[in-house]
C-alpha positions in Angstrom: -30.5 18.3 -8.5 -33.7 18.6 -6.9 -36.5 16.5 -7.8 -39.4 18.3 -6.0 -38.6 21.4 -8.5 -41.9 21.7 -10.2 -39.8 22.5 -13.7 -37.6 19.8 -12.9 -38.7 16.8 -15.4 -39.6 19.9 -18.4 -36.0 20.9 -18.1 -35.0 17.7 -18.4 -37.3 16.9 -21.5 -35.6 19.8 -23.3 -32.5 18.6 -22.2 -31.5 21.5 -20.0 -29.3 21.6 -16.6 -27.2 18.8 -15.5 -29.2 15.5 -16.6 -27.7 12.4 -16.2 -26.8 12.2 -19.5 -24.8 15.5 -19.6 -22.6 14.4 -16.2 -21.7 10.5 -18.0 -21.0 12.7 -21.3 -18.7 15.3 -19.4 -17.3 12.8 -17.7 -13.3 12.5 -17.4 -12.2 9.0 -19.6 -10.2 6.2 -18.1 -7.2 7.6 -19.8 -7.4 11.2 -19.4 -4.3 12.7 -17.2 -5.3 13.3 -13.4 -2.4 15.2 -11.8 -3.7 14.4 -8.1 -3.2 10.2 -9.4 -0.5 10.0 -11.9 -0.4 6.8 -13.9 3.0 6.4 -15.3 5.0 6.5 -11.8 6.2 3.1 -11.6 5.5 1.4 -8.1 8.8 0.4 -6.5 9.0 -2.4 -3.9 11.8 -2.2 -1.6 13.8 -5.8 -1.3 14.1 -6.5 2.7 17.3 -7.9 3.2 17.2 -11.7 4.2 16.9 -13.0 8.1 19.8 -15.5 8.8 16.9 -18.1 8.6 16.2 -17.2 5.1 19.7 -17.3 4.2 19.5 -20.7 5.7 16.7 -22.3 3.9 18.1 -21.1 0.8 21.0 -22.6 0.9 19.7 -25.8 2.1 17.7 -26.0 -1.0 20.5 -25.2 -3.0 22.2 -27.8 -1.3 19.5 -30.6 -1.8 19.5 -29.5 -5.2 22.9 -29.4 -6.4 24.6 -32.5 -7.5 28.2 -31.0 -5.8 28.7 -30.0 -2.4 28.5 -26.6 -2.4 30.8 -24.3 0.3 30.1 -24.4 3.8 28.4 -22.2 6.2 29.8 -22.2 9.5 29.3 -18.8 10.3 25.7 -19.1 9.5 24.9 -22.2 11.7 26.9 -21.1 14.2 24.3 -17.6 14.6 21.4 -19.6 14.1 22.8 -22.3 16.9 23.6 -20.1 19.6 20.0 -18.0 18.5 18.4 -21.9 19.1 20.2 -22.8 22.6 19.5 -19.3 23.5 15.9 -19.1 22.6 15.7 -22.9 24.4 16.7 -22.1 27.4 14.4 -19.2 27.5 11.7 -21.5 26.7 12.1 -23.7 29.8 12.8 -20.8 31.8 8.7 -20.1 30.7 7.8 -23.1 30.9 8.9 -23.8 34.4 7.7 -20.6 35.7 4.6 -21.1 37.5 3.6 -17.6 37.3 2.5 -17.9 34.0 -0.3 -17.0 32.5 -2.2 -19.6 29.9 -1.5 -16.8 27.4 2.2 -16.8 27.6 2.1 -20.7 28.0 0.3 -20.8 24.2 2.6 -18.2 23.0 5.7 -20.3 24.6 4.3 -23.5 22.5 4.6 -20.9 19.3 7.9 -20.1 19.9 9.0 -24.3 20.2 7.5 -24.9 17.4 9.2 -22.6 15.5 12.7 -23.5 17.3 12.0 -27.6 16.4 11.1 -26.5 12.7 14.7 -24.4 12.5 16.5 -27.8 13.9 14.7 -30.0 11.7 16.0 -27.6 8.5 19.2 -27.5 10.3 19.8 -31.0 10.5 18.6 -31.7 6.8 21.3 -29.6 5.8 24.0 -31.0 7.6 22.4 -34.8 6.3 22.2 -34.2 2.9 26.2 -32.4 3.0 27.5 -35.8 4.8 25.8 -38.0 2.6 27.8 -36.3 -0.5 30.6 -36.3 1.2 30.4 -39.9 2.1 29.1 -40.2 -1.5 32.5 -38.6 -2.8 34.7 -38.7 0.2 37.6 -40.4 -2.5 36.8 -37.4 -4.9 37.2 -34.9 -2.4 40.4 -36.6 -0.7 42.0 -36.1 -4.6 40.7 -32.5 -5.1 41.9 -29.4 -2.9 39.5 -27.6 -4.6 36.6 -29.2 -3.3 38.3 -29.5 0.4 38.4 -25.6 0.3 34.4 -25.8 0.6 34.5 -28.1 3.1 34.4 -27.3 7.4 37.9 -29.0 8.6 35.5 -30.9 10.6 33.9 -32.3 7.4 37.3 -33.3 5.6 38.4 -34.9 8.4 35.4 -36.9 8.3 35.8 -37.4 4.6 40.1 -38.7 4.7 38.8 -41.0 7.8 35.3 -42.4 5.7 37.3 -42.9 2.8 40.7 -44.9 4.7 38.1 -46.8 6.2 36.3 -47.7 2.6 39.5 -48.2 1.2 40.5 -50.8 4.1 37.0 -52.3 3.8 37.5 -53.1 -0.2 41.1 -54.7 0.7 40.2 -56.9 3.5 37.1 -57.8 1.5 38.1 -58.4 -2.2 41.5 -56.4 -3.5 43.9 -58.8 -1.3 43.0 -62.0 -3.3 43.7 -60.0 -6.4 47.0 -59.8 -8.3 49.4 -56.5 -7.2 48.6 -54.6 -10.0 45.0 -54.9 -9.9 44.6 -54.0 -6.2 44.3 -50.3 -6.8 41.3 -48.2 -6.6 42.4 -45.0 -8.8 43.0 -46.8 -12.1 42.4 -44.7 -15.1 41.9 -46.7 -18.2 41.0 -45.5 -21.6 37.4 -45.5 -22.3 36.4 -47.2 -19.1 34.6 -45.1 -16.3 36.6 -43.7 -13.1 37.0 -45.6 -10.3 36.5 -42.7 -8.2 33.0 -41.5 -8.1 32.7 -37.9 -9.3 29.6 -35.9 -9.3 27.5 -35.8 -12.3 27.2 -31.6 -13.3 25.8 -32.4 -16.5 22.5 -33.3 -14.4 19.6 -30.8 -15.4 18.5 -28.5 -11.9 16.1 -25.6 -12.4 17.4 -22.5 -11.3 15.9 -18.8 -10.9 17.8 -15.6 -11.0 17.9 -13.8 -7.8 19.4 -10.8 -9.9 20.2 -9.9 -13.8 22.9 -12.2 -14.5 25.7 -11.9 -17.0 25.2 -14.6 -19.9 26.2 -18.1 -19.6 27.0 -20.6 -22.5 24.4 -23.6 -22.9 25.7 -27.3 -24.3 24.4 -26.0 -27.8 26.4 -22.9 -27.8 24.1 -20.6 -27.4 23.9 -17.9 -24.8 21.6 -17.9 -22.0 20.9 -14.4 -20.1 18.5 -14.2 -17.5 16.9 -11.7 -15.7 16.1 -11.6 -12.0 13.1 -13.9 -11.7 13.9 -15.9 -14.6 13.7 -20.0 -14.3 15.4 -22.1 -16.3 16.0 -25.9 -16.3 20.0 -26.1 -17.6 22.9 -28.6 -16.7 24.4 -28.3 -13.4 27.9 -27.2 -14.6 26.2 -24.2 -16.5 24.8 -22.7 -13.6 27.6 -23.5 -11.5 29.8 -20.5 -10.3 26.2 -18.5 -10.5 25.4 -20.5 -7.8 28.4 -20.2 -5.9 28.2 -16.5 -6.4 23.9 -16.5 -4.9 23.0 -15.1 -8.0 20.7 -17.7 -8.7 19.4 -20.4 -6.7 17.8 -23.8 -7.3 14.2 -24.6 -7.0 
């Protein structure tokens, strides 16, 4: 459209050529079809599978999270160890090398950083499973099932914790008490274990990692959620989701 036209601004008093009125009223609307930019093709994100350092700090908030110890993962730790020693050694290799330059000496203080912050999630993990199994160590020494979830490592730690609790209470209090009363697995009607269980009716939040079948809640009514779902639900409702991964706690 050219401005210096001498009949430029009379064509455009009667309206005639392509005004900037006639482009905005030909114009294509928000919601007409364009083939080149189609609308309704959903947009699809691909799911990248989890690094063994994902997997790991999803089950250690799972673990922190749950009121039961939940099954072990030795092969996991045992990847992520050897990846830490191997990546440790390289680091003092680095470090020691006087060849270096200051750029590969910041990128070496990087890559410590990052090993000390796997260790530290590493060793929260393996603190917070102890301290339930010191927790329950009688519980799990009267349950296979539990001991199945367990590294033989960790029962063994759990039969020795809980002779040497058992020993403790005798020498301390149980031997000055009548014979019958010197037990510590009594079971009396309407009176609380002895043994100290843990509590699953204890409320967690969980969200669905994937559509999950439904699960029945305390009221009887069915719960189904769908993969990004939370939910705040007793433990025990949740609980062989968990064990599956097909939710996790938050």
């Amino acid at each position: 459209m050219d401005t210096d036209d001498p009949d430029f601004f009379s064509r455009l008093a009667r309206g005639d050529g392509n005004t900037f009125e006639d482009l905005l009223r030909n114009a294509p609307r928000d919601d007409d079809g364009n083939p080149a930019q189609p609308r309704d093709v959903p947009f699809y994100v691909e799911e990248e599978p989890e690094t063994p350092l994902q997997q790991l700090i999803r089950r250690w908030v799972n673990e922190r999270h749950s009121p039961d110890v939940l099954p072990t993962e030795e092969d996991l730790l045992s990847r992520l160890l050897d990846h830490i020693r191997s990546q440790s050694e390289t680091v003092q290799l680095l470090r020691s090398d006087p060849s270096s330059s200051e750029e590969e000496h910041f990128r070496i203080m990087f890559v410590q950083t990052e090993v000390e912050r796997v260790k530290f999630i590493v060793r929260s993990y393996l603190r917070t499973r102890l301290f339930k199994i010191e927790k329950h160590a009688r519980y799990i020494m009267t349950n296979p099932d539990v001991q199945q979830r367990l590294s033989q490592s960790e029962v063994d730690h759990a039969r020795r914790f809980a002779r040497l609790t058992d020993q403790h209470f005798y020498n301390t209090v149980l031997q000055s008490l009548p014979e019958s009363q010197q037990t510590l697995d009594d079971r009396i009607l309407f009176v609380p274990s002895m043994i100290t269980e843990p509590d699953k009716t204890r409320a967690v939040f969980v969200r669905a990692r994937q559509n999950c079948p439904p699960v029945r809640l305390p009221d009887g009514t069915a719960l189904e959620m769908q993969k990004g779902h939370i939910s705040l639900t007793p433990y025990w409702v949740v609980e062989e989701l968990v064990a599956r991964g097909e939710v996790e706690l938050v």
